[in-house]
N, C-alpha and C positions, 0 to 999 in steps of 0.2 A: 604199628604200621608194618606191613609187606617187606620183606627183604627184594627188591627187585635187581635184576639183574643192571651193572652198571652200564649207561651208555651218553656221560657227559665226562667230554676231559674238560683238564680244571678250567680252563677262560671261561667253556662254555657254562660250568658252575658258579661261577663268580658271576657273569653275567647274568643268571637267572638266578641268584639268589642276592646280587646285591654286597657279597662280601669280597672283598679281594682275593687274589691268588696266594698270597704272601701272607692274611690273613687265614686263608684257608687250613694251609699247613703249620703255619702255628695252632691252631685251635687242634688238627693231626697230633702237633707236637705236645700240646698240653692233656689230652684224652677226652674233646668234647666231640671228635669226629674219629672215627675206627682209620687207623690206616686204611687206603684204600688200594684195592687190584689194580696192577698197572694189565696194561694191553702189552702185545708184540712190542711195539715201539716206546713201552717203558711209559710212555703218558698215564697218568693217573687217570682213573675214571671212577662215577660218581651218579649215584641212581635217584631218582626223582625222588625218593625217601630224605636221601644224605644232603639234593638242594633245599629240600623244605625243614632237613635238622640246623641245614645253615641259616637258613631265613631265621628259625627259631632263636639262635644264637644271637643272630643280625639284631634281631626286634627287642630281646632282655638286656644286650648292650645298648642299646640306642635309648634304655631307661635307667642307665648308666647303674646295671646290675653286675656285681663281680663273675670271677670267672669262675668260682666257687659255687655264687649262686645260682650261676647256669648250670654248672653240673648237679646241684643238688635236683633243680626243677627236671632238668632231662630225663634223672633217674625215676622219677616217679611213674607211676602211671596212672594214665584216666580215668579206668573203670574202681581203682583203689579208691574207697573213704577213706582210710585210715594217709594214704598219700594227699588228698587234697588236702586235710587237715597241715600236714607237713608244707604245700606248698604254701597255705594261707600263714603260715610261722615264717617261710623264707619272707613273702612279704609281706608281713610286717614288723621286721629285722630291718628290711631293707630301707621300709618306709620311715622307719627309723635316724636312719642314715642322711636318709634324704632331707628330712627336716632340718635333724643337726645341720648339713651342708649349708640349708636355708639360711639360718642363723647366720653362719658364719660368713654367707654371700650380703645379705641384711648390713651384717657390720664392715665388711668390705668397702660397701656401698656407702654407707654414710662416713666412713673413713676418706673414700676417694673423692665423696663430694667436701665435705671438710677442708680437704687437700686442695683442689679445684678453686672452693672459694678463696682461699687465700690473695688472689690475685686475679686483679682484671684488667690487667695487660697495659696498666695507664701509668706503672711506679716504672721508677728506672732500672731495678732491679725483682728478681723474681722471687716473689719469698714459696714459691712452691717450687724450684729447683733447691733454694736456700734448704726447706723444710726437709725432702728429699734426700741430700748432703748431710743435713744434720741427722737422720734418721739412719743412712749407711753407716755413719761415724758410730751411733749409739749404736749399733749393731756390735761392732768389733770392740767397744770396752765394754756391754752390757748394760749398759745407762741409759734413762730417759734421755729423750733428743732434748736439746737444747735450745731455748726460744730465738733464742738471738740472731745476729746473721753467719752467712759462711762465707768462709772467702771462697773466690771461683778459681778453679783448676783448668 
């Protein structure tokens, strides 16, 4: 892309790319965006190139890609084969990730329904608070939770 010259300070960035202000200069802070020219009045400014590097960012976070892999993809360039090979490695590294995640959202889920059914609101007392209780407790000695009940605090 075109170096053009800058003519968005940051809101009007943030507004047209969708990312925050605060976002903006962290990604500044981390090197996925070049510091940018201030004007006269010290406002940052920011060229149709630098909103559409934010969208870019916007879009690989919103597919919950690291901050790593954004810069890896950034670096590359288009007309490179030997890059596209590289991007097609970042994702599928990533895709990777994302599976595992799956998994572990998978067994979340049937943990949380597990936990759920314990109780259907008709006992006197709540064996999925009880379970809960017993599960913090096993936490701090490192122990299986214990079936039984808890007392209430």
């Amino acid at each position: 892309m075109s170096r053009q010259s800058p003519c968005h300070r940051i809101g009007d960035a943030a507004r047209l790319s969708g990312v925050s202000a605060a976002n903006i200069r962290y990604y500044e802070k981390e090197g996925l965006l070049q510091p940018q020219v201030r004007a006269e009045n010290r406002y940052r400014m920011y060229s149709d190139d630098e909103v559409h590097r934010l969208r870019f960012i916007r879009l690989c976070r919103a597919m919950d890609m690291s901050l790593d892999e954004v810069r890896t993809l950034l670096a590359l360039d288009l007309g490179d084969n030997g890059d596209c090979a590289r991007a097609r490695g970042t994702l599928t590294a990533h895709l990777e990730h994302v599976r595992e995640r799956l998994q572990e959202l998978q067994a979340l889920e049937a943990d949380l329904s597990a936990l759920r059914d314990r109780c259907d609101g008709q006992e006197q007392r709540c064996s999925i608070i009880e379970a809960l209780h017993a599960r913090a407790d096993a936490q701090a000695t490192g122990e299986r939770p214990a079936a039984g009940p808890r007392r209430h605090v």
